[in-house]
C-alpha positions in Angstrom: -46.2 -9.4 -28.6 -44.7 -9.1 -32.2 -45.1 -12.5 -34.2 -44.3 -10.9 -37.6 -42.0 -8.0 -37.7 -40.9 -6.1 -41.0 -38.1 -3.8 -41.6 -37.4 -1.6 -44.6 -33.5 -1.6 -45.5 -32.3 0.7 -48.5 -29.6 -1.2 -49.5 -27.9 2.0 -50.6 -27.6 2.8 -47.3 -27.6 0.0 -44.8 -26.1 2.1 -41.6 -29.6 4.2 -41.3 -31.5 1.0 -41.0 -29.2 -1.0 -38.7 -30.2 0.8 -36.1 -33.9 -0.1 -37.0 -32.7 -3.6 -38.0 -30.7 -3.9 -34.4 -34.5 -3.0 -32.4 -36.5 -5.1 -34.3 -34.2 -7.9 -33.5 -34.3 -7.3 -29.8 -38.2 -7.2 -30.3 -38.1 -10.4 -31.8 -36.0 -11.7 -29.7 -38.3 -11.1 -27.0 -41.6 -11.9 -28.7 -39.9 -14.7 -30.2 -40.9 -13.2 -33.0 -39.6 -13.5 -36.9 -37.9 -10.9 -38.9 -39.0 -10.0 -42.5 -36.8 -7.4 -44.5 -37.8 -5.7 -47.7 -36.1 -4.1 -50.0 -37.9 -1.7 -52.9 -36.4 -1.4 -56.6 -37.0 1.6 -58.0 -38.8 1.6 -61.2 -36.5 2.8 -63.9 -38.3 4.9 -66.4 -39.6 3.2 -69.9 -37.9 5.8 -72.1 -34.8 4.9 -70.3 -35.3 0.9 -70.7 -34.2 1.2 -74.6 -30.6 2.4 -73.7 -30.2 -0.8 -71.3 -28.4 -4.0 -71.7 -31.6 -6.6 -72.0 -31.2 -8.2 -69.0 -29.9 -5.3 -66.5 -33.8 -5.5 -64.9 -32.7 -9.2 -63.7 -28.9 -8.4 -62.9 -30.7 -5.4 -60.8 -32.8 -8.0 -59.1 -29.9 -10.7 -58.6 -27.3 -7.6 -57.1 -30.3 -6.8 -54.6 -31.4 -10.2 -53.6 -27.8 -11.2 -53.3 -26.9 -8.0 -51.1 -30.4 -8.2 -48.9 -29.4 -12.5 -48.7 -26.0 -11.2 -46.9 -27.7 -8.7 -44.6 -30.3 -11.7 -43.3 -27.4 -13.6 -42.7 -25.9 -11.1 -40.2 -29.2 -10.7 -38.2 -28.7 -12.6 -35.1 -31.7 -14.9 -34.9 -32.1 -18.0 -36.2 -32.9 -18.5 -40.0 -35.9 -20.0 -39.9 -37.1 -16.9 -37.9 -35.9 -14.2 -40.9 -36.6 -13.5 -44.4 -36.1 -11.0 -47.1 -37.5 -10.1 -50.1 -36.9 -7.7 -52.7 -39.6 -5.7 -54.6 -40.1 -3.2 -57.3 -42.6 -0.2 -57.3 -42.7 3.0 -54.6 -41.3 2.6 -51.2 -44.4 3.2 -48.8 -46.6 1.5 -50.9 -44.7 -1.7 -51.8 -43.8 -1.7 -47.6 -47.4 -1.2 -46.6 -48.6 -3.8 -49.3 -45.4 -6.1 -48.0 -46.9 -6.0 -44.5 -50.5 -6.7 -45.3 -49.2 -9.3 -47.1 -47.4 -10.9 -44.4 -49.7 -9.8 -41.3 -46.9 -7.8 -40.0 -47.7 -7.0 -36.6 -45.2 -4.0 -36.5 -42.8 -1.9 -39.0 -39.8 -0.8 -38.2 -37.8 1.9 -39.9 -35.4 4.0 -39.8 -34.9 7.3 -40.7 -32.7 10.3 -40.4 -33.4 13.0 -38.4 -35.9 15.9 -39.6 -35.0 18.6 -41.1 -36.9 21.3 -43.0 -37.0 19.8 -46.1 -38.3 16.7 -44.7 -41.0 18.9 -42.9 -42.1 20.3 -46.3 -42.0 17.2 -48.7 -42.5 14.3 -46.4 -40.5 10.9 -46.4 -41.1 7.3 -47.1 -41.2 6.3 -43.1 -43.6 9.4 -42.6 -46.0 7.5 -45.7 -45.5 4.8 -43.8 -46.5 6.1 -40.3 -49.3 8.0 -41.7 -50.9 4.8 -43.4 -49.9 1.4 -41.8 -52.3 -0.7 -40.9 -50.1 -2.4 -38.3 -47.9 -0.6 -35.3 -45.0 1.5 -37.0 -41.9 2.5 -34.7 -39.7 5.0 -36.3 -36.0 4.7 -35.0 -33.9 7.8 -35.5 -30.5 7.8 -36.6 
């Protein structure tokens, strides 16, 4: 059913994607299917970069790789079957470009409940709804 699977995880906030994380795992489980999570850097704003230590873009890197290196571990498939990778740009469109890339089959995300403001000024998972090529399944928390 779902060879490829891909999961966004903010690594900010890990509990609204463990949900998402915990269904994708019982997808792949079933499909015997692998697991791919991605994490998104923010971009930190040139006129920012002078006041930084020179390498706090790497350390930034290392932190997340570390912490997204951690949360792989924990799924509960085998290793060979999940991977991670951390990249830097816009959510949606690093995600969408992160599933083309691996020929994700289906995106899962999760995302907190609506509320008005999300109405008016949209979210990531709705970007991501609204433009994946692949199946997206959106799992509430």
């Amino acid at each position: 059913m779902f060879k490829t699977i891909l999961v966004p995880v903010d690594l900010g906030e890990v509990e609204t994607a463990q949900p998402a994380l915990d269904k994708a795992v019982e997808l792949a489980k079933t499909s015997e299917g692998n697991v791919r999570l991605v994490y998104v850097r923010a971009i930190v704003p040139v006129t920012y970069m002078e006041f930084m230590p020179p390498a706090f873009d790497q350390e930034q890197q290392d932190e997340a790789e570390k912490k997204l290196a951690e949360l792989a571990a924990s799924v509960k498939l085998p290793a060979d079957r999940v991977s991670a990778v951390v990249r830097l740009g816009s959510v949606y469109g690093e995600v969408l470009d992160e599933a083309e890339k691996t020929g994700a089959d289906l995106i899962v995300v999760g995302s907190h409940r609506p509320s008005m403001a999300t109405y008016l000024l949209g979210s990531n998972a709705s970007t991501i709804v609204r433009h994946a090529r692949c199946s997206v399944l959106v799992v509430r928390t």
